[in-house]
N, C-alpha and C positions, 0 to 999 in steps of 0.2 A: 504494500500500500504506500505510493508517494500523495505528498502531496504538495502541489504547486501554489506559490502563492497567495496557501487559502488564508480565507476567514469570515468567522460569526459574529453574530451579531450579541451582545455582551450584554445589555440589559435590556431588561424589560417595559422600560416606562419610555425609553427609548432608540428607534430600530438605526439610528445614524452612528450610537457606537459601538466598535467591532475591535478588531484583535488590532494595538498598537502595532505589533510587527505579527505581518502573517507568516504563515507556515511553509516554509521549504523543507522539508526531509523524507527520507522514507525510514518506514517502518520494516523491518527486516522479516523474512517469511521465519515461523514458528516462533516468534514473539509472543507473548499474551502477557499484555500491556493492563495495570490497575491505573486509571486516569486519577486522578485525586485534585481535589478544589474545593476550598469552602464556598463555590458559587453554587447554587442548582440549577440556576436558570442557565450556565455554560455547560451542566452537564446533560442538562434536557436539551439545548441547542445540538451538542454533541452527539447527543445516542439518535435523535431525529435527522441528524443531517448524514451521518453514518450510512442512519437506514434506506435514507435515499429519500424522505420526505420534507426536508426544507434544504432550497439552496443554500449552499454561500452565499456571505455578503461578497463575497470575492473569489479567484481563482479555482481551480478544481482538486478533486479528489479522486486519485489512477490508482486502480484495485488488477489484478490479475485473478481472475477466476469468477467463482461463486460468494456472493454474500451473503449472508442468513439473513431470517427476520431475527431482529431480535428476540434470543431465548426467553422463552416463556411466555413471546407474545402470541395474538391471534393469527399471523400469516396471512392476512387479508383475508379470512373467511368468514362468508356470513353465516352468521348466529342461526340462520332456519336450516339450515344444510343437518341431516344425522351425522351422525360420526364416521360411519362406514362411508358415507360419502363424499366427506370433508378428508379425510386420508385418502380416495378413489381421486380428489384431483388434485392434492399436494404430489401423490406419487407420479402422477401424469407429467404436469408441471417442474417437477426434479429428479426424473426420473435415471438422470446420470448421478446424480448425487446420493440416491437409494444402491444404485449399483456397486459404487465407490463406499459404501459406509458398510462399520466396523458392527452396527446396532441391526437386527431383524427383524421382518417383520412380526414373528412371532414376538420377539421379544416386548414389540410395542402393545402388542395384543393382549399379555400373560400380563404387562403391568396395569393395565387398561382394569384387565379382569379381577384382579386387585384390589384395584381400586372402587372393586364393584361400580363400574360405568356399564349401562349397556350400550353393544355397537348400533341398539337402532336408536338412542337417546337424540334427542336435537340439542344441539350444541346450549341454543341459549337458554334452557330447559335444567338446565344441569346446576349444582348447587355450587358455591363459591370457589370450595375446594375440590372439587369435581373437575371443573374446568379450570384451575389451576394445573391438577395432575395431567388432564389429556394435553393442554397446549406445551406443557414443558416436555412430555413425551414425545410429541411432536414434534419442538425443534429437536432434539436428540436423535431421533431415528435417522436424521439424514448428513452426513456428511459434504459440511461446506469448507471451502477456502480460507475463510473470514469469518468468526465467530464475533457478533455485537451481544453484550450482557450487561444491562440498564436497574433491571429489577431482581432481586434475590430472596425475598421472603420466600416463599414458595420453595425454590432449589436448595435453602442452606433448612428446613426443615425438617424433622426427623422419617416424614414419610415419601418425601423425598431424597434421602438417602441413597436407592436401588441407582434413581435415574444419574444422582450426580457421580457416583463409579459409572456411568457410560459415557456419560459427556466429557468426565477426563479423557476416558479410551477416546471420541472422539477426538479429541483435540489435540494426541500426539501429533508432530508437525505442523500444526496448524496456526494461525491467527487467531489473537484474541483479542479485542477492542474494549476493555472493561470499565462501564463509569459508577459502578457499586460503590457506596460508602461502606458495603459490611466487611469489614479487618479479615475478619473471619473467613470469607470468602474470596477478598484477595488476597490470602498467605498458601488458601488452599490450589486455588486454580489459577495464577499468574507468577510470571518469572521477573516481572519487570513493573516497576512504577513509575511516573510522569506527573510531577507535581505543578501545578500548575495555580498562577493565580487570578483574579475576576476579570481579567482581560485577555487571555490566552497565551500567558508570558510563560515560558519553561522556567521553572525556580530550579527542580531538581530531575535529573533523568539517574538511573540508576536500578539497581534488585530493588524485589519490592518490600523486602524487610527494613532497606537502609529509608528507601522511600516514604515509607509510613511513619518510621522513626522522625525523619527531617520534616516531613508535614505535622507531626504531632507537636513536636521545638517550635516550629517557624509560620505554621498559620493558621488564623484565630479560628476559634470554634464554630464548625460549621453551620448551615443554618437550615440544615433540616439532621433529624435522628439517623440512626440507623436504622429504627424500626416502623417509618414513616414508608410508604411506597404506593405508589399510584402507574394505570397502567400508560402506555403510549400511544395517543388515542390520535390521527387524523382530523384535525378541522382548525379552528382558527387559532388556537394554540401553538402549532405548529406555524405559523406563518409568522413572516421577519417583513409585517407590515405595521403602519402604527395605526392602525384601524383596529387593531384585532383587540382588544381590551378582555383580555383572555385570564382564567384562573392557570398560572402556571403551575403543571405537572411537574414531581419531582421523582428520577428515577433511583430507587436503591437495589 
């Protein structure tokens, strides 16, 4: 993942300021990066512009391969779709990516059953952590290039356990673009941290232990919990307009 010249747009009340110096670098293949900022509104800028739903204010972002939706999220499916159906056109859809991955489909099925889901259930039908369980199964079943991971309640929780020993195995070699506040979660699944402050400035690059350490010394307490998380939802939230007078989402 390089990227050119980019950059976001840095607050919320207004879309004219963005990164004092944008971003030239790439990102090296089989990194898995824990993002770290006491901003939320750069980490929701972040995990949204990642996923391909709001431009830069500036330059681009050059990925080789496949990008996930973000882990845990809905993958663009609607809520009336059953379940059998809603995996009938993910698999369609990524279907080189099912082929390439380490996770089965049985496997997704045997966790599904588990989690006592049924396959004819309708998505939106399903109770909170129901559809927690199937969309984080979801993204796990398939093997992507670029791994984006915003939200973690759900995957650092004890019934989710099974799935996060497979998303490791996914993610040998692979990419990971992480903007979780949970420690917990980036000591588990990232080799690297990018400390960064409310304008997109690099304080610290470096492992993600020295990372968390030098963000914990050097900058001020952030401003959402760890245990705060909402999901990534498409509409005027997402937009780097100043019309949008939007409740900002905060990913953990």
């Amino acid at each position: 993942m390089t990227f050119q010249n980019f950059s976001l747009r840095c607050d919320k009340s207004d879309p004219r300021i963005s990164f004092k110096a944008p971003w030239n670098w790439e990102l090296d293949q089989a990194k898995r990066i824990a993002v770290i900022t006491n901003s939320s509104f750069l980490r929701y800028q972040l995990s949204a512009a990642l996923a391909g739903l709001v431009p830069p204010v500036s330059g681009e972002m050059l990925t080789e391969g496949v990008v996930g939706w973000p882990v845990g999220g809905e993958g663009g499916l609607d809520g009336k779709l059953r379940i059998t159906h809603a995996l009938n056109f993910l698999t369609t859809v990524y279907s080189d990516c099912l082929e390439k991955s380490l996770v089965s489909v049985d496997e997704f099925w045997s966790f599904i059953s588990a989690a006592e889901i049924d396959p004819r259930s309708i998505i939106k039908e399903l109770s909170r952590e129901q559809k927690d369980c199937f969309f984080l199964a979801l993204s796990v079943l398939f093997s992507f290039d670029l791994y984006l991971i915003s939200k973690t309640r759900y995957l650092m929780s004890r019934p989710a356990k099974p799935l996060r020993a497979l998303l490791l195995k996914q993610l040998e070699g692979k990419t990971l673009f992480a903007t979780s506040t949970n420690s917990r979660f980036q000591r588990e699944f990232c080799t690297d941290g990018l400390v960064l402050d409310s304008m997109g400035q690099i304080l610290f690059a470096g492992g993600v232990s020295e990372a968390i350490e030098w963000a914990d010394q050097n900058l001020d307490a952030s401003d959402v919990s760890d245990s705060d998380e909402d999901q990534l939802e498409m509409g005027l939230n997402l937009l780097n307009s100043e019309t949008s007078d939007e409740q900002m989402d905060d990913f953990v």
